[in-house]
N, CA, C and O atoms as a printed pandas DataFrame, in Angstrom:
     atom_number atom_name residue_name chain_id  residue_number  x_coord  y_coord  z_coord
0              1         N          UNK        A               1    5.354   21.281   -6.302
1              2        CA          UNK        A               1    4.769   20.043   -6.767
2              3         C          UNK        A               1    5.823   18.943   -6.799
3              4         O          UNK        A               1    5.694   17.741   -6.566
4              5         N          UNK        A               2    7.133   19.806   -7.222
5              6        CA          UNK        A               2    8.339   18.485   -7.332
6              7         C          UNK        A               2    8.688   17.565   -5.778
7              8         O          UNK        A               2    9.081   16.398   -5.777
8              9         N          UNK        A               3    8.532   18.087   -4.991
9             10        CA          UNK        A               3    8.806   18.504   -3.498
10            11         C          UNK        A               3    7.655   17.296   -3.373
11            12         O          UNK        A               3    8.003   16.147   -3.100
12            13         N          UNK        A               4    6.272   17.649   -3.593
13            14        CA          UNK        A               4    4.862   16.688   -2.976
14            15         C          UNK        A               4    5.291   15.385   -3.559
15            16         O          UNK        A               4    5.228   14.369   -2.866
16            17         N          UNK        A               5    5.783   15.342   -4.950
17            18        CA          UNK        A               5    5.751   13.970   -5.538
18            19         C          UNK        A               5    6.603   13.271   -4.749
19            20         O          UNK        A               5    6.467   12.125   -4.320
20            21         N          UNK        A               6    7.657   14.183   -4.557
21            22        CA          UNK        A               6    8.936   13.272   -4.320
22            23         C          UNK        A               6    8.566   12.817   -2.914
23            24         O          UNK        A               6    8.857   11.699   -2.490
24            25         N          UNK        A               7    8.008   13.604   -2.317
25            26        CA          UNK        A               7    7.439   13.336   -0.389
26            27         C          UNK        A               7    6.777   12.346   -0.232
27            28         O          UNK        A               7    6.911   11.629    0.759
28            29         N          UNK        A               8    5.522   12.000   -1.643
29            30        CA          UNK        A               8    4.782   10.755   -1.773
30            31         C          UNK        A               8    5.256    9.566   -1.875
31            32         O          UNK        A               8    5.015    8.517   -1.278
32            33         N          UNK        A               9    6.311    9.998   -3.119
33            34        CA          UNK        A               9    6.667    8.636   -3.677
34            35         C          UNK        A               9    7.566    8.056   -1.948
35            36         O          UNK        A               9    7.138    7.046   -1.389
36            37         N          UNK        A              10    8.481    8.666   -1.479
37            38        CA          UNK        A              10    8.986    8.247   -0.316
38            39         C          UNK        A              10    8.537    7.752    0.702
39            40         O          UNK        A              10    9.061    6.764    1.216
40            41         N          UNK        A              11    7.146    8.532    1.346
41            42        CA          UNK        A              11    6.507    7.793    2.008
42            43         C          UNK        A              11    5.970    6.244    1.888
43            44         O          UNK        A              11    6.032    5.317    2.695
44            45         N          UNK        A              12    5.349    6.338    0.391
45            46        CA          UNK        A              12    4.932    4.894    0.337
46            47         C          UNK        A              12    5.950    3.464    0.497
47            48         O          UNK        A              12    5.739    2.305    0.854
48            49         N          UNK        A              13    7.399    4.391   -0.070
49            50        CA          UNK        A              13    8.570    3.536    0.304
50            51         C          UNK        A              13    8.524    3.002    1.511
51            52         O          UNK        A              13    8.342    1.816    1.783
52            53         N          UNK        A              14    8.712    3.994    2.319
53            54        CA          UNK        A              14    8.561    4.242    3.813
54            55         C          UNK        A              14    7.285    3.069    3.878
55            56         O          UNK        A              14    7.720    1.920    3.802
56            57         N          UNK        A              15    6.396    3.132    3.955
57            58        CA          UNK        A              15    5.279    2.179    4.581
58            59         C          UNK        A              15    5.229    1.042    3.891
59            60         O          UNK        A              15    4.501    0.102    4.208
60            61         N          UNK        A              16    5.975    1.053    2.930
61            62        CA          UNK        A              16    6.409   -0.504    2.625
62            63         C          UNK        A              16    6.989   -1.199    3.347
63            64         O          UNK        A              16    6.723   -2.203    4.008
64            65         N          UNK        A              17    8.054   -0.420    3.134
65            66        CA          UNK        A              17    9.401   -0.978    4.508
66            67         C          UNK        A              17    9.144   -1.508    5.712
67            68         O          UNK        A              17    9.611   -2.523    6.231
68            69         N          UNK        A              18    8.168   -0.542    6.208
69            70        CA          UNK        A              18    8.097   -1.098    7.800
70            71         C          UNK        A              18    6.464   -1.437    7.873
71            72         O          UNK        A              18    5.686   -1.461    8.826
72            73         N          UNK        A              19    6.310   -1.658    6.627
73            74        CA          UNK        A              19    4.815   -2.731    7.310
74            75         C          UNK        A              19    5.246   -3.953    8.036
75            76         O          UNK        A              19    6.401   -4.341    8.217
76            77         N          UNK        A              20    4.061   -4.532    8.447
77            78        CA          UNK        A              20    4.434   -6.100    9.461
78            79         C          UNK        A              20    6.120   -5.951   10.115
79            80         O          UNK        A              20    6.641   -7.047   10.323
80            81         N          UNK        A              21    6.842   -4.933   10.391
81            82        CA          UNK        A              21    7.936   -4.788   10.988
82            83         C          UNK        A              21    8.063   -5.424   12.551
83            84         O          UNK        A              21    9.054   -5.884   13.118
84            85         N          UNK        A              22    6.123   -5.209   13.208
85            86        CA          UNK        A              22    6.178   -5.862   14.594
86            87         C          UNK        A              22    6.163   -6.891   14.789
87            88         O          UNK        A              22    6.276   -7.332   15.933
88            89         N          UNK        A              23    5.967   -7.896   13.372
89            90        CA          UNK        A              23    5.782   -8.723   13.572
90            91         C          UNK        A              23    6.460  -10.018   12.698
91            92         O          UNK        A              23    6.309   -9.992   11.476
92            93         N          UNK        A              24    6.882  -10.658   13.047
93            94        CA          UNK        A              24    7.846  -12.170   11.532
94            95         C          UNK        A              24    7.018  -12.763   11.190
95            96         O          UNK        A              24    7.374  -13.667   10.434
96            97         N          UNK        A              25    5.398  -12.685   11.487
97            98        CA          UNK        A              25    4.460  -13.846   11.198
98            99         C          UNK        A              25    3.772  -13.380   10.318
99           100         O          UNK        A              25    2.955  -12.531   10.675
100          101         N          UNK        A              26    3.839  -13.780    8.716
101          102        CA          UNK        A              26    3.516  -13.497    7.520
102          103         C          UNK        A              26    1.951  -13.989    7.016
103          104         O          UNK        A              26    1.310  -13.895    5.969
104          105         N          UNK        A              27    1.727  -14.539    8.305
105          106        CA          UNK        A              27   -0.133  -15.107    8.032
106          107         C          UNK        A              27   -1.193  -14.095    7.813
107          108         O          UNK        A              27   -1.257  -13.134    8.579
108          109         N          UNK        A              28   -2.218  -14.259    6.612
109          110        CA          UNK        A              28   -3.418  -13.816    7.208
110          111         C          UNK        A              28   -3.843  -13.850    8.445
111          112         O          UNK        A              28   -3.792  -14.915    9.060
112          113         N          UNK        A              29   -4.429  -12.493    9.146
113          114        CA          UNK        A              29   -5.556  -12.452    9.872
114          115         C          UNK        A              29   -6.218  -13.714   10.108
115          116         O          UNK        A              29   -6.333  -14.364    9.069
116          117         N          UNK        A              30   -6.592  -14.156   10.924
117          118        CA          UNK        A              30   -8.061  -15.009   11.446
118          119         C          UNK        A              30   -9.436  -14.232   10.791
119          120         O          UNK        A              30   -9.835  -13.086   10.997
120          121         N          UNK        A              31  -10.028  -15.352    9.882
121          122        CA          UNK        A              31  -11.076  -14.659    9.511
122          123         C          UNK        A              31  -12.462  -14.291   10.896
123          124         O          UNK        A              31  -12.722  -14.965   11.892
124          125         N          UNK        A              32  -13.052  -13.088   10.450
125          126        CA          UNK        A              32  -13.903  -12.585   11.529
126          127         C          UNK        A              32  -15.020  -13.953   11.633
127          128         O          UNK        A              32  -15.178  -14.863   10.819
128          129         N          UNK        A              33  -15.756  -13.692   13.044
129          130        CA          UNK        A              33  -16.435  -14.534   13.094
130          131         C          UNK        A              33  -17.718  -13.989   13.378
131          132         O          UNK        A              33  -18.556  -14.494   14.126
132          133         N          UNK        A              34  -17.832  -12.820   12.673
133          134        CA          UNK        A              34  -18.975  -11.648   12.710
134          135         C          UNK        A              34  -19.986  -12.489   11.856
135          136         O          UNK        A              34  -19.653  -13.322   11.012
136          137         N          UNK        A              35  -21.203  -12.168   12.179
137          138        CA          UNK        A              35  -22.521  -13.108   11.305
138          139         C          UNK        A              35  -22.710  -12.295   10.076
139          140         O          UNK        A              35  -23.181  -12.974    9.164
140          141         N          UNK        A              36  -22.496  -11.090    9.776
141          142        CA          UNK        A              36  -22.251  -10.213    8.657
142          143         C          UNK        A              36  -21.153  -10.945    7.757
143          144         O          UNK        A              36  -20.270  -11.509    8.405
144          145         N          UNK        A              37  -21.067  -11.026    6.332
145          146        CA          UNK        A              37  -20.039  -11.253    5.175
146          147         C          UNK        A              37  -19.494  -10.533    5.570
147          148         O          UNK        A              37  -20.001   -9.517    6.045
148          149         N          UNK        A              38  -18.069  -10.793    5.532
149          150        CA          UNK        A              38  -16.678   -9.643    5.071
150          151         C          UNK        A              38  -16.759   -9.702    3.623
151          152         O          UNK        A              38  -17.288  -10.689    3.112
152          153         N          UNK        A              39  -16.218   -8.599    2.770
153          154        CA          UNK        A              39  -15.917   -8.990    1.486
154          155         C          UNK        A              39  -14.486   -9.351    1.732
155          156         O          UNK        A              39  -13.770   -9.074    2.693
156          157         N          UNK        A              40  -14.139  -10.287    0.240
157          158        CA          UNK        A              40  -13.201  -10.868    0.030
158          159         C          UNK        A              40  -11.936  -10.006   -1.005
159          160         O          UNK        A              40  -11.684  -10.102   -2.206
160          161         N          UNK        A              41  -11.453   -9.334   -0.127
161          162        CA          UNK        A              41  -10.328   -8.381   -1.260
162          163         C          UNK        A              41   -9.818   -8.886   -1.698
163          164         O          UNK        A              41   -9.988  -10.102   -1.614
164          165         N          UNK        A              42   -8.775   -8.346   -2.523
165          166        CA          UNK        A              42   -7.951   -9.082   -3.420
166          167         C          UNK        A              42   -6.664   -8.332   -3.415
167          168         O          UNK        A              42   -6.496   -7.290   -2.782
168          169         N          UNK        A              43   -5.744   -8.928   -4.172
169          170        CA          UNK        A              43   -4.376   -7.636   -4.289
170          171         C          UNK        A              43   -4.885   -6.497   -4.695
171          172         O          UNK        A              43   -4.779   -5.349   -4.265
172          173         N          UNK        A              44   -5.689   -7.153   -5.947
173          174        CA          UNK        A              44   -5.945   -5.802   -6.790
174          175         C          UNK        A              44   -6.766   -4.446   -5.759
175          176         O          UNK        A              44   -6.520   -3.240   -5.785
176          177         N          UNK        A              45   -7.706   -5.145   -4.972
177          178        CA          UNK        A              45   -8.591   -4.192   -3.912
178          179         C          UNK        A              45   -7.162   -3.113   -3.072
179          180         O          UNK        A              45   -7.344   -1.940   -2.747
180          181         N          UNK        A              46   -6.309   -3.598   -2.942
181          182        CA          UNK        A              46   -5.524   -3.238   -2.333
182          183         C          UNK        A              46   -4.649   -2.228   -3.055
183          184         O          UNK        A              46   -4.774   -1.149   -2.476
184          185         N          UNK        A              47   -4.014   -2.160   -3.837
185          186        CA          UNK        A              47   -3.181   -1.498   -5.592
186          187         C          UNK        A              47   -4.303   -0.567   -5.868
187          188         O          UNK        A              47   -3.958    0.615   -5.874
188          189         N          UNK        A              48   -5.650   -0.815   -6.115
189          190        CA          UNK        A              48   -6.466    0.494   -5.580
190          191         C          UNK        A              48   -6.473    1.217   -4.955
191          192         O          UNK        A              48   -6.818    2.324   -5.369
192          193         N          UNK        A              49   -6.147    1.068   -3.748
193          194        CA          UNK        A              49   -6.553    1.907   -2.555
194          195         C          UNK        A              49   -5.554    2.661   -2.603
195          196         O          UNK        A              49   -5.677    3.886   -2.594
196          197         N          UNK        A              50   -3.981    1.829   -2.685
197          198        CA          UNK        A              50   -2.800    2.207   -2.743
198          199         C          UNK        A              50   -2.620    3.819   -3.457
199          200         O          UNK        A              50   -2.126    4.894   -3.116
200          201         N          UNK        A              51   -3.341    3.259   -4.646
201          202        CA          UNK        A              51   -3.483    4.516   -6.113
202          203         C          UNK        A              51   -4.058    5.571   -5.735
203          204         O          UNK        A              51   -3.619    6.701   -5.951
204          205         N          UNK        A              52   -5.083    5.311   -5.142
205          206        CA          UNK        A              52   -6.392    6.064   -4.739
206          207         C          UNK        A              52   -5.517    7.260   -3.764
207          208         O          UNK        A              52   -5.900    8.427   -3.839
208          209         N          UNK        A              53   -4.700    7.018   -3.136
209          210        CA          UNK        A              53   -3.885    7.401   -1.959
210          211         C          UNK        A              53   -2.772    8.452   -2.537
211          212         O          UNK        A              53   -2.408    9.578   -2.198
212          213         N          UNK        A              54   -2.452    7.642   -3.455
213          214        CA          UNK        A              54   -0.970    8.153   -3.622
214          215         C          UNK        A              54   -1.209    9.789   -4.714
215          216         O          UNK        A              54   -0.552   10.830   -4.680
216          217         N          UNK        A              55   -2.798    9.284   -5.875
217          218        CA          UNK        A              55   -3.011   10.677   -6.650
218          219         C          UNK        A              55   -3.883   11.705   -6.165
219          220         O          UNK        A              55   -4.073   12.805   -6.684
220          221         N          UNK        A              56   -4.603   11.052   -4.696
221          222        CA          UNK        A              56   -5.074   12.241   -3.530
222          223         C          UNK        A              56   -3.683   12.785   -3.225
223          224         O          UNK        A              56   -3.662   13.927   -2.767
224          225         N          UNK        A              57   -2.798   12.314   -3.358
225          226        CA          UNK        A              57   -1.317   13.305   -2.307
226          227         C          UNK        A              57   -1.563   13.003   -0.865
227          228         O          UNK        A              57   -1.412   13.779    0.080
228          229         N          UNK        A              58   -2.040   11.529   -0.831
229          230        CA          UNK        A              58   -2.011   11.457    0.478
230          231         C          UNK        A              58   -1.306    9.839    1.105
231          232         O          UNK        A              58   -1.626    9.265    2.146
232          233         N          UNK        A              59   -0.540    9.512    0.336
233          234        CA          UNK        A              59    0.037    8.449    0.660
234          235         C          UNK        A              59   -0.078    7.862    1.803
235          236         O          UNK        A              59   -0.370    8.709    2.647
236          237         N          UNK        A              60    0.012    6.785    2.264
237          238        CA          UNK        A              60    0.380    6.400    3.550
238          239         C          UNK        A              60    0.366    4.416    3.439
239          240         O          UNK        A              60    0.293    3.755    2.403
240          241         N          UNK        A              61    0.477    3.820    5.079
241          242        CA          UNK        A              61    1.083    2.911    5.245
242          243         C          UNK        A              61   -0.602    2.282    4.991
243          244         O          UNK        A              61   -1.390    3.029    5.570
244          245         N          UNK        A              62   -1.159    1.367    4.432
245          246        CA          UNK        A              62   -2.505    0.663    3.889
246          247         C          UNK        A              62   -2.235   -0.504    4.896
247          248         O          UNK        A              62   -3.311   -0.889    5.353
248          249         N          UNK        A              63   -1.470   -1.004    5.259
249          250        CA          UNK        A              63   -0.662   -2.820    5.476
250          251         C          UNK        A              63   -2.289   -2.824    6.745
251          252         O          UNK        A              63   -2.884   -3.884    6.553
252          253         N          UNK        A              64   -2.873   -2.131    7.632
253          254        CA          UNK        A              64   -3.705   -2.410    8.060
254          255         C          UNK        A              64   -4.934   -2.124    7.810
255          256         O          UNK        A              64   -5.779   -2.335    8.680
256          257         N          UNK        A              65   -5.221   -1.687    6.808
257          258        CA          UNK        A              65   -6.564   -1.327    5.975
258          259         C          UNK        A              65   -7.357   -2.968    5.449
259          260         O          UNK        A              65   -6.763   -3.993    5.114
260          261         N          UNK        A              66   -8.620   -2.768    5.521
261          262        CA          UNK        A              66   -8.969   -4.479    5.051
262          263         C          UNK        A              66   -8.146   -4.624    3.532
263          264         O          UNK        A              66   -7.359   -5.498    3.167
264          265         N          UNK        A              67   -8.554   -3.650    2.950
265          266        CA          UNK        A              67   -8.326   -4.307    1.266
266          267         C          UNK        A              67   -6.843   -4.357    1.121
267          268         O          UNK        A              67   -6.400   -4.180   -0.014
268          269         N          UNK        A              68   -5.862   -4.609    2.272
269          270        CA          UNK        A              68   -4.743   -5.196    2.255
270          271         C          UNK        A              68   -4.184   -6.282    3.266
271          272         O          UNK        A              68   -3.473   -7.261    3.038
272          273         N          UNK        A              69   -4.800   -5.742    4.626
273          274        CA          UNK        A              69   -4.510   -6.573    5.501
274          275         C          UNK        A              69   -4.705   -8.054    5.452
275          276         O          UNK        A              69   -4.470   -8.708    6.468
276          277         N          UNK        A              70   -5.155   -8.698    4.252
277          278        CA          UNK        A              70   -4.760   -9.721    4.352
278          279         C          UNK        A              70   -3.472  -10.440    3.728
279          280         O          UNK        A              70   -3.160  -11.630    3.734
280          281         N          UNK        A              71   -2.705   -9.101    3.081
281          282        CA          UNK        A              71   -1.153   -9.854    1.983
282          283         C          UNK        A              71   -0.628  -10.014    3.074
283          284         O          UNK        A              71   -1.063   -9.603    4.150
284          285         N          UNK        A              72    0.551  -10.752    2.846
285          286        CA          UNK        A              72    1.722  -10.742    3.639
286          287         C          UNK        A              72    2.266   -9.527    3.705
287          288         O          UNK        A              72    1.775   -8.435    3.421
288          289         N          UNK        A              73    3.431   -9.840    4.145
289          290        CA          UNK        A              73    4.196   -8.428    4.284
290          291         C          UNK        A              73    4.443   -8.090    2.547
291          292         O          UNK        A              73    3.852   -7.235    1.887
292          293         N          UNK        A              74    5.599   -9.140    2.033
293          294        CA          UNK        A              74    6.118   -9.335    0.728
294          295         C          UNK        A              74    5.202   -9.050   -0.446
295          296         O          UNK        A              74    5.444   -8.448   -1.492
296          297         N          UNK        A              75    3.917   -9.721    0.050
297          298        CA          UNK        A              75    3.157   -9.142   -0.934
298          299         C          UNK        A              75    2.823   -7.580   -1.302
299          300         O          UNK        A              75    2.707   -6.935   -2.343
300          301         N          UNK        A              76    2.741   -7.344   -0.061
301          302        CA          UNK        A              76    2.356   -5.375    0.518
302          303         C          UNK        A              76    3.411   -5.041   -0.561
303          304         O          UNK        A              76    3.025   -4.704   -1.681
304          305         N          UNK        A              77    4.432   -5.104   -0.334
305          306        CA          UNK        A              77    5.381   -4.613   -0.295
306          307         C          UNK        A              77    5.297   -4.455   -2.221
307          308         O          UNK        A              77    5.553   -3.354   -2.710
308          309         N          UNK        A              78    4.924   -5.655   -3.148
309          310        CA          UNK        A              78    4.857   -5.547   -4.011
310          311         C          UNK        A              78    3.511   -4.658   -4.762
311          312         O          UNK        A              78    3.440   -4.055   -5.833
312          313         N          UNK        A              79    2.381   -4.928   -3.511
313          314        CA          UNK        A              79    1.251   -3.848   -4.180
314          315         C          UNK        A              79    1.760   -2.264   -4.254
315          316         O          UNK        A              79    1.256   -1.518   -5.094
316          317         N          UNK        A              80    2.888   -1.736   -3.241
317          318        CA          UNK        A              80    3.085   -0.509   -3.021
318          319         C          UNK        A              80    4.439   -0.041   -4.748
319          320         O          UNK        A              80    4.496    1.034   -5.344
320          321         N          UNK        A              81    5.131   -1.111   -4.980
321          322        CA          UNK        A              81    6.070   -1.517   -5.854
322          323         C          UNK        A              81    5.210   -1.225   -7.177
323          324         O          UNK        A              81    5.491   -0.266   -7.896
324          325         N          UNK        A              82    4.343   -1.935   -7.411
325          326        CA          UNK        A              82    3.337   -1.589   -8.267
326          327         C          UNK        A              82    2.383   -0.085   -8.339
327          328         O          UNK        A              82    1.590    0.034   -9.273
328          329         N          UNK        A              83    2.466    0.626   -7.682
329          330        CA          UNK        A              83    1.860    2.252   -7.651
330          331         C          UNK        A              83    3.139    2.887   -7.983
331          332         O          UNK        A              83    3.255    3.794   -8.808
332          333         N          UNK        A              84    4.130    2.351   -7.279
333          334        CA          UNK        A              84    5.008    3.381   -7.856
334          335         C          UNK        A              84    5.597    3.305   -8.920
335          336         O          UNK        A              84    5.889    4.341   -9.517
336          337         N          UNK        A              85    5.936    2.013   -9.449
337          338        CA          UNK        A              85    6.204    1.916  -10.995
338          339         C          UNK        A              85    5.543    2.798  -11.670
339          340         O          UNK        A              85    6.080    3.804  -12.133
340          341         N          UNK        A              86    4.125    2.479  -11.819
341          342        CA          UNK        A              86    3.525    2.962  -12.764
342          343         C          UNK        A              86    3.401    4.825  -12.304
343          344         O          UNK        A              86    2.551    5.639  -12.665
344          345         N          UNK        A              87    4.280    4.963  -11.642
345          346        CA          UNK        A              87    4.064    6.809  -12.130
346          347         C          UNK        A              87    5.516    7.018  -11.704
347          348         O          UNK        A              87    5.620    8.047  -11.037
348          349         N          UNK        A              88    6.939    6.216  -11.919
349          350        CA          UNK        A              88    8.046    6.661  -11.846
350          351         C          UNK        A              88    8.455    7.418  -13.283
351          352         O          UNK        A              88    9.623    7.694  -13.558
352          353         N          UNK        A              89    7.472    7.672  -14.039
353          354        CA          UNK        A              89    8.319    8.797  -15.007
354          355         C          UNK        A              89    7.344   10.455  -14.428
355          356         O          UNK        A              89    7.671   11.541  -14.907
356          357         N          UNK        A              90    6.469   10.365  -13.634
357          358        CA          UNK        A              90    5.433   11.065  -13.194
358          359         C          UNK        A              90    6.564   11.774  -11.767
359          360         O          UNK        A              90    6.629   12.978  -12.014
360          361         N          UNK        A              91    7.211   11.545  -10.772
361          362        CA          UNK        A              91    7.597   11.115   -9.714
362          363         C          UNK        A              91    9.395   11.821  -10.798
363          364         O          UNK        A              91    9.918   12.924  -10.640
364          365         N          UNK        A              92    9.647   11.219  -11.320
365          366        CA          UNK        A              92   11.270   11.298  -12.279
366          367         C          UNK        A              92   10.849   12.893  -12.364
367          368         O          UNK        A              92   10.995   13.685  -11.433
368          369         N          UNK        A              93   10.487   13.100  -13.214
369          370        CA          UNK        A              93    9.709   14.407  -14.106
370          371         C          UNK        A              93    9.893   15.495  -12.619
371          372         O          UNK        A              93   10.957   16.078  -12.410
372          373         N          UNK        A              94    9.019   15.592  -11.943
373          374        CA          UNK        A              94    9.016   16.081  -10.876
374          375         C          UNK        A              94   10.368   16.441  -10.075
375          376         O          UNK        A              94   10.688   17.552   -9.651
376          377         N          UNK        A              95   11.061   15.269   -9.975
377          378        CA          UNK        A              95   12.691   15.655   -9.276
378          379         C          UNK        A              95   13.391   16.234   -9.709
379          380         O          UNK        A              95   14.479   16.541   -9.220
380          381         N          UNK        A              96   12.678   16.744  -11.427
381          382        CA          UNK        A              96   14.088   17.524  -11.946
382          383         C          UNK        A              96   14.065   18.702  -11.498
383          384         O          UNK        A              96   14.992   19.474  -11.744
């Protein structure tokens, strides 16, 4: 279990890091021009998903998922910052 946490917590590091890496251009997407609504995510939609991810044990890089793809990089970077805070004594605990 110490091993999974620690593999999680790293990965998400990991897909922080190199989100938007292909790219320097920190813009939203072009909104769709589909006749259907998109919904309108938010950080928070995103810090969800993030969560949702990380206590499945299945971490990974979100930066192109809708309920993120629209932060910047910097922002990403802080929704992923924010999951892991909140379980670095969860993640600590584990490494011992």
């Amino acid at each position: 279990m110490k091993t999974r946490t620690a593999a999680c917590a790293a990965l998400l590091t990991l897909a922080a890091l190199t989100a938007g890496c292909g790219s320097s251009d920190d813009k939203p997407s072009e909104p769709s021009t589909s006749t259907t609504p998109a919904k309108a995510y938010t950080y928070e939609d995103c810090v969800a998903l993030l969560e949702y991810d990380f206590t499945e044990g299945q971490p990974q890089d979100a930066s192109g998922d809708p309920e993120c793809s629209h932060l910047t990089r910097d922002r990403y970077k802080d929704a992923v910052a924010e999951v892991l805070t909140a379980h670095k004594d969860e993640i600590l605990e584990d490494a011992q």
